[in-house]
C-alpha positions in Angstrom: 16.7 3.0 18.3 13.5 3.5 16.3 10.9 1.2 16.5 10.8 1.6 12.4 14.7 0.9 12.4 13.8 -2.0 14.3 11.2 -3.3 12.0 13.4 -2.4 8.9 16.7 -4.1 10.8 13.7 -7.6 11.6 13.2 -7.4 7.6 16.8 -7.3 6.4 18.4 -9.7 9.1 16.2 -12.6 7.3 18.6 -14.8 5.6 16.5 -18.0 4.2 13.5 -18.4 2.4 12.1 -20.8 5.4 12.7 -17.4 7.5 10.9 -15.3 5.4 7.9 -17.5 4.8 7.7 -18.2 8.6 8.0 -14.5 9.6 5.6 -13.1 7.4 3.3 -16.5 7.7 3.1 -15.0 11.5 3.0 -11.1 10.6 0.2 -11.3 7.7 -2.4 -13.1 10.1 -1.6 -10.3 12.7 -1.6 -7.4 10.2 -4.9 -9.2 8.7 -6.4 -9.0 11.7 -5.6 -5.5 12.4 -7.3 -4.6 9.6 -10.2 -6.3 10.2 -10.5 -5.0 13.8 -10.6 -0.8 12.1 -12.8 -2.7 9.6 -15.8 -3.9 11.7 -15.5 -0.7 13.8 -16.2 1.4 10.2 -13.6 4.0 12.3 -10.5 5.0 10.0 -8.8 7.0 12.9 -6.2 5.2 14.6 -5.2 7.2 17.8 -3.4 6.4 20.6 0.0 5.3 22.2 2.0 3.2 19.7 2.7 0.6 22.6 -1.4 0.4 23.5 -2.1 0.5 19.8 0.1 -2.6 19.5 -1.7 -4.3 22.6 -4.8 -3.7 21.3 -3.9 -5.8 18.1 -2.6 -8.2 20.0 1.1 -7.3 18.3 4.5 -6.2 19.2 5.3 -2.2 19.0 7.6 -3.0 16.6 5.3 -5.6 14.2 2.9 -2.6 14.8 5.3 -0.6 13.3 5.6 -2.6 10.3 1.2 -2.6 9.7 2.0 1.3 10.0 4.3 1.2 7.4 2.4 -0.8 5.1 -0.8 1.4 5.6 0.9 4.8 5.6 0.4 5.0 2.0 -3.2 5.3 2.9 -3.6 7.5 5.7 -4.8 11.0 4.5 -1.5 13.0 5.7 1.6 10.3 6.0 3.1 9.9 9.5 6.7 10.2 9.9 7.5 6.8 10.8 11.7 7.3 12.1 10.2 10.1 14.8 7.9 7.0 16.3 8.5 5.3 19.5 6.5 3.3 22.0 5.4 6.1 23.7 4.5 8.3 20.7 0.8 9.2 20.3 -0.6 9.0 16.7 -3.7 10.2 15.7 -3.9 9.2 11.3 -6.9 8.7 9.5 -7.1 5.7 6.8 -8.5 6.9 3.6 -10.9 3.6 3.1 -11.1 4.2 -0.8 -7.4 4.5 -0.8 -6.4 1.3 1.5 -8.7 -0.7 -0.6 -6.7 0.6 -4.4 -3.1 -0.2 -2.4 -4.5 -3.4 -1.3 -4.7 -4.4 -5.2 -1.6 -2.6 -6.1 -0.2 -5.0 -3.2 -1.8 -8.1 -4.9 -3.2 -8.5 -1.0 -6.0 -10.3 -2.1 -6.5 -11.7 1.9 -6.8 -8.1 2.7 -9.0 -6.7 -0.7 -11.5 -10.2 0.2 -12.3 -9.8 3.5 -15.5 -9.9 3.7 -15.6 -6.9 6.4 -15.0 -4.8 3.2 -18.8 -5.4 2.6 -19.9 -3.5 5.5 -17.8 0.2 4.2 -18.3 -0.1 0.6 -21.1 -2.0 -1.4 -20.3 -4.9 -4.1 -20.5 -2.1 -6.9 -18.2 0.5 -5.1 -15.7 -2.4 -4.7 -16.2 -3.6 -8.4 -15.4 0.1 -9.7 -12.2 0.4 -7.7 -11.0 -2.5 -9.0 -11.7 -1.3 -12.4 -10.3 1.7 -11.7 -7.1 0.1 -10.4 -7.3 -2.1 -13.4 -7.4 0.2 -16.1 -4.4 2.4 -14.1 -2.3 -0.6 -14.9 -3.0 -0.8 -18.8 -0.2 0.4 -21.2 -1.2 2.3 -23.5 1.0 2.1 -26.8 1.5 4.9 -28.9 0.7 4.7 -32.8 4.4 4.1 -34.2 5.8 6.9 -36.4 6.7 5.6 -40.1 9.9 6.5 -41.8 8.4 9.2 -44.5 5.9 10.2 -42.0 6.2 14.0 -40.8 8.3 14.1 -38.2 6.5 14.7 -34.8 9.5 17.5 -33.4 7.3 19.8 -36.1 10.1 20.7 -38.1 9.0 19.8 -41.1 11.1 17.1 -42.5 10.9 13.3 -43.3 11.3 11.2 -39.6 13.9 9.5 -41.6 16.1 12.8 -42.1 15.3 14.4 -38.6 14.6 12.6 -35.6 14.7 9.4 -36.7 19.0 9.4 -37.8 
């Protein structure tokens, strides 16, 4: 079996909240550590054996698996995650600017606050991707059409007697 079968099969086989609090309670400092360890090194490849990979970041293959899954949005070319075992060799590149936007879209603000952020982009850079994220959330709503306005199709008619029947 997969080791991403394996971490999607972890996920769905919890049953209570107590489970799921204490699982990802456990995964999230591991996965925050991760990140903070590719972080402090200011190296966005990640390259090696899956299995020594994992090791490294003091995880299981499979929990590695699952901080692959979460960043894979944010390598520059996606990894096919069901082809990965323990002996597959991965070489990925994080796109920094990217991982920092998903953290937000996550609502990971223990990831998006480390302070290790500091060292890869300054305060402003950090302040403008949040603004950017920000502002890719806002809905925008359009001006509402009026009965006896022209109708916006083009045809020529009242809204009332064209689109708006």
């Amino acid at each position: 079996m997969s080791l991403y079968k394996q971490w999607t099969e972890n996920l769905e086989s919890i049953k209570t909240q107590e489970d799921y609090q204490a699982f990802f309670n456990e995964y999230m400092s591991k996965e925050t550590e991760c990140y903070r360890n590719i972080l402090q090194a200011k190296n966005p490849v990640i390259e090696g054996k899956i299995k020594d990979l994992a090791e490294k970041n003091n995880m299981t293959a499979v929990e590695f698996m699952g901080f692959l899954d979460g960043a894979n949005s944010s390598f520059k070319e996606a990894l096919i995650l069901d082809d990965l075992s323990e002996e597959s060799e991965i070489k990925t590149e994080l796109d920094f600017e990217k991982l920092l936007w998903n953290m937000h879209d996550a609502k990971a603000e223990w990831l998006y606050g480390m302070k290790e952020w500091e060292e890869i982009f300054n305060e402003e850079k950090r302040k403008q991707i949040k603004k950017e994220y920000n502002r890719s959330k806002i809905v925008v709503k359009g001006d509402k059409i009026g009965r006896n306005d022209p109708c916006p199709c083009g045809s020529g008619k009242k809204y009332k007697k064209c689109c708006g029947k």
